[in-house]
N, C-alpha and C positions, 0 to 999 in steps of 0.2 A: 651419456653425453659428457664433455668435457667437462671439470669444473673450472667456474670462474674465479678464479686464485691469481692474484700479480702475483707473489713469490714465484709459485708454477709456472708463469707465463715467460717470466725472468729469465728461466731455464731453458727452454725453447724444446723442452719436452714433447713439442707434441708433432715441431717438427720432425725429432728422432721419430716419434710414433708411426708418424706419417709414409716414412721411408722405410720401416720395416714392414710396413703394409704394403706400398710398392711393391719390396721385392718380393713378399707372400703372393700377390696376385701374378706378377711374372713368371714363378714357378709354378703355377697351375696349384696354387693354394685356398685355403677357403674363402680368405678377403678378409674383414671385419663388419661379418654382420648383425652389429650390436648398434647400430645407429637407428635414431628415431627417422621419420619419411623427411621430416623437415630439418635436419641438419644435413642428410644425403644432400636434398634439391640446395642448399647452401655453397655445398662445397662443389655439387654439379655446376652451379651458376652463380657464385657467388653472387648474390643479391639478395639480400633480405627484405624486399617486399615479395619478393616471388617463393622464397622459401614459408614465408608466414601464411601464405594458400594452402599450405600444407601442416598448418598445427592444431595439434588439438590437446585438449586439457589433460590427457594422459602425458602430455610431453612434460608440464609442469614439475617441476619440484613437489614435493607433498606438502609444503607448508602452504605454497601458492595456490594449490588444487581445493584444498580445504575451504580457503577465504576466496577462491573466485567461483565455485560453486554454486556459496550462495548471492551473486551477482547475477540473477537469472532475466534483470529487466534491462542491464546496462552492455548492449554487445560490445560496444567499439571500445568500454573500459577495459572489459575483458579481455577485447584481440590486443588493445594495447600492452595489458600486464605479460601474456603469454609473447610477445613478440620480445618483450623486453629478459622475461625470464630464461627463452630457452634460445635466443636467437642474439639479441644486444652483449648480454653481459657476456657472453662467451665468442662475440667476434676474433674476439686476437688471438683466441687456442684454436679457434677456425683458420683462420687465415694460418696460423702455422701449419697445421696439419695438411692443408692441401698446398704448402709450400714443400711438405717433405713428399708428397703423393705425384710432387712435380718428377722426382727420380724416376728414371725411364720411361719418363715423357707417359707416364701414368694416367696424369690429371688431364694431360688433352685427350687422352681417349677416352676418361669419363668425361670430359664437357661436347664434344663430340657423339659421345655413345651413352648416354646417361640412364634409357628404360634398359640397354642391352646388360649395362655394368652394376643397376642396381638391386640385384640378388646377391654382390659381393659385400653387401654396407647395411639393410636393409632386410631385417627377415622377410620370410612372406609367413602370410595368415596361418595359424592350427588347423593341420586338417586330418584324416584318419589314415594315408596316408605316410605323411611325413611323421605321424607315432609311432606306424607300424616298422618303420625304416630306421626307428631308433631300437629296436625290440632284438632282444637276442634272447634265443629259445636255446635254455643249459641240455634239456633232451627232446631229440628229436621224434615226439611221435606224429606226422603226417596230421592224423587227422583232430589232435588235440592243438596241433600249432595251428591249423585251418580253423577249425572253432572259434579259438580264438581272435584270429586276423577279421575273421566275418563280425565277433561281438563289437569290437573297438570301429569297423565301419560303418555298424549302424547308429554308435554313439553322435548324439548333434553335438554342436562346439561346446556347450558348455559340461555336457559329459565327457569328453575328450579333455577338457582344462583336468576334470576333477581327478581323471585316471591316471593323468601326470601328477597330479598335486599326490594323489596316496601314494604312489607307486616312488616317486622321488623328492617330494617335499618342493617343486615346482611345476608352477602352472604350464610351463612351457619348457622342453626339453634342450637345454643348450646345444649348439655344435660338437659333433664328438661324442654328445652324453649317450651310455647306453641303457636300454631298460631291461633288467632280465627278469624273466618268466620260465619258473619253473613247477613240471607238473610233478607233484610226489605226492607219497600218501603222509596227511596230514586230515588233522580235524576240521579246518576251516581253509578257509580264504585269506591270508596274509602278506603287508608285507613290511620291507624294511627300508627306511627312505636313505640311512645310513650306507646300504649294499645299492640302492637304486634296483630294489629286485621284489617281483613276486610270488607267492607261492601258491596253486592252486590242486585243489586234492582231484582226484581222478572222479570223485561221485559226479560231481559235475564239472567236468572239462573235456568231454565228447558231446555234450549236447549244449545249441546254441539256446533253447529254451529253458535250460536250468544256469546253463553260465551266464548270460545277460543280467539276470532278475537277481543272481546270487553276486554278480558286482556292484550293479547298484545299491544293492543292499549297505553291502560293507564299505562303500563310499562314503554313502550318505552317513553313516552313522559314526565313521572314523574320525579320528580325534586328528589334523594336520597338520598342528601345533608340534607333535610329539615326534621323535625318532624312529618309533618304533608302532605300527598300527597291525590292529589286528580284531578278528571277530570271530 
């Protein structure tokens, strides 16, 4: 999200921002989609009571989240502070940005087209899929790349979070990021968040009943704090 900074706002940064995001979606580019659902439905609609249907306390700042947390009896304080935290203070870097999104008549075809357009601003959810599609296999053996693709499918979300978190030091794979998997002989199950890459030995990476149980393993017990993990 924007921050809420007058100096920054001063500068009208965010209209430049905004215009190079334009012309990125004009040429068949990825968009920016690094926006929370409720500043997309802001700039969809400029209206902040209708983008505030859409916040939730992950939107918050971390200092916010902390102290509205424990406010578990007061809602409407709480829709008030989030409204104010991720929506209010950052009106005027909103409003530039979709002053620059206005370039090539951009922003009418998102307020016009807004579920169509917002995959360009808007992640969508983890799913085992969209891991697999970040994944590059350094050698190609068929059926150890297959094994593989099958173990990360049957992982639920929160095993998928953690495959990304050891594999590259985040929960969620950026645009563009890759993950490489590579099978060689080696001792263990390793990898390096540094390179974005893992390493798995051939004892098991033909079979999805010893690779499953042997990644969970070294998940769980990885340290994802560190650079470098290994078991």
């Amino acid at each position: 999200m924007p921050k809420s900074n007058f100096n920054i706002c001063m500068t009208e940064i965010f209209v430049t921002l905004g215009k190079i995001v334009a012309h990125n979606i004009c040429q068949n580019g990825i968009g920016f989609p690094y926006l929370a659902p409720a500043i997309f439905e802001y700039i969809a609609h400029a209206s902040v009571p209708h983008a505030a249907l859409f916040l939730t306390l992950a939107d918050a700042n971390l200092g916010y989240q902390h102290y509205i947390a424990q406010l578990t009896t007061r809602h409407q304080v709480i829709q008030s502070m989030l409204v104010h935290d991720v929506l209010v203070k950052r009106k005027a870097s909103l409003d530039q940005f979709r002053k620059g999104l206005s370039t090539l008549n951009v922003l009418k075809i998102i307020e016009e087209n807004p579920k169509q357009m917002r995959h360009l601003f808007v992640e969508g959810p983890l799913n085992a899929e969209k891991v697999i599609s970040h994944i590059v296999f350094k050698n190609h053996d068929q059926e150890q790349c297959d094994t593989m693709r099958d173990v990360i499918r049957s992982f639920n979300s929160d095993q998928l979070t953690q495959f990304c978190s050891f594999v590259t030091g985040s929960p969620v794979p950026s645009v563009g990021e890759r993950l490489h998997v590579e099978f060689t002989q080696s001792p263990a199950i390793s990898s390096s968040t540094c390179a974005q890459g893992i390493v798995v030995p051939p004892i098991v990476s033909r079979e999805f009943n010893l690779l499953k149980p042997a990644l969970l393993a070294v998940m769980d017990t990885a340290s994802f704090s560190r650079n470098f993990n290994t078991m």
